[in-house]
C-alpha positions in Angstrom: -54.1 92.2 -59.4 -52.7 91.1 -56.4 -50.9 87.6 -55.9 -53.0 84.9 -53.0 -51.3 85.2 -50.0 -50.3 81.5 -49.8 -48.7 81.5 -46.5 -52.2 82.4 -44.9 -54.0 79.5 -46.6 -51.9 77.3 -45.1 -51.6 78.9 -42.1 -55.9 78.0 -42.2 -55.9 74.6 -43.5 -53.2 74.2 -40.3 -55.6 75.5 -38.0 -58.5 73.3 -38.8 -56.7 69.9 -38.6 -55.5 71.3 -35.4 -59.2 72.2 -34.7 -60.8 69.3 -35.9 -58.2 66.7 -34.0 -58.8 68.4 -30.9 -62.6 67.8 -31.2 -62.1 64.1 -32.1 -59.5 63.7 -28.5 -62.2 65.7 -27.1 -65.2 63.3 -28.0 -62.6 60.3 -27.4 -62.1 61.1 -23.7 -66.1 61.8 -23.4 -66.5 58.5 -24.6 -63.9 56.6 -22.2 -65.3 58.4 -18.9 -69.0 58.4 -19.9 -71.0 55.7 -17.7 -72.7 52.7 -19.8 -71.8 53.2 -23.3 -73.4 57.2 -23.9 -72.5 58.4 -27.0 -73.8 55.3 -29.1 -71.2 52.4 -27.7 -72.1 49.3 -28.5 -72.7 47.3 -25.3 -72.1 43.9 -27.5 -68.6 45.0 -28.1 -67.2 43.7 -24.7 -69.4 40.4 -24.9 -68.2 37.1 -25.9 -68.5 36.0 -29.1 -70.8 33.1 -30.1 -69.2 30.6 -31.7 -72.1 27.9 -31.5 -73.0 28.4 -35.2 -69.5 28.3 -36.5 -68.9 26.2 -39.8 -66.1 23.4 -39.9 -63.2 23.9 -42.4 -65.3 22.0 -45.2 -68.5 24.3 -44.8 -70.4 21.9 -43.0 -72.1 23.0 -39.6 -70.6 20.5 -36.9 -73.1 18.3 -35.8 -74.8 18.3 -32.2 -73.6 17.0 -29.3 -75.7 14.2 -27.8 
């Protein structure tokens, strides 16, 4: 019977992390240089967050300005 050639399975396993890195800087860059948030962005990300229903330190909603 003949041994498993170990230095070739990691030689493959090597090759797809290689492989599969490569696609995700791929993708990355697509994503950085694509107009208006292609490739499922979220426009919301860049907007401010709204902080008018935050809750005070005891749980309480603040109460409304007047």
């Amino acid at each position: 019977m003949a041994t498993p050639n170990y230095n070739y399975e990691k030689r493959q396993r090597e090759l797809a992390k290689k492989k599969k890195k490569e696609e995700k800087l791929r993708e990355r860059d697509a994503r950085k240089t694509s107009p208006d948030g292609e490739f499922g962005q979220n426009p919301d990300m860049d907007a401010e967050p709204d902080h008018s229903q935050t809750q005070t330190p005891d749980g309480e909603a603040p109460a409304p300005a007047n």
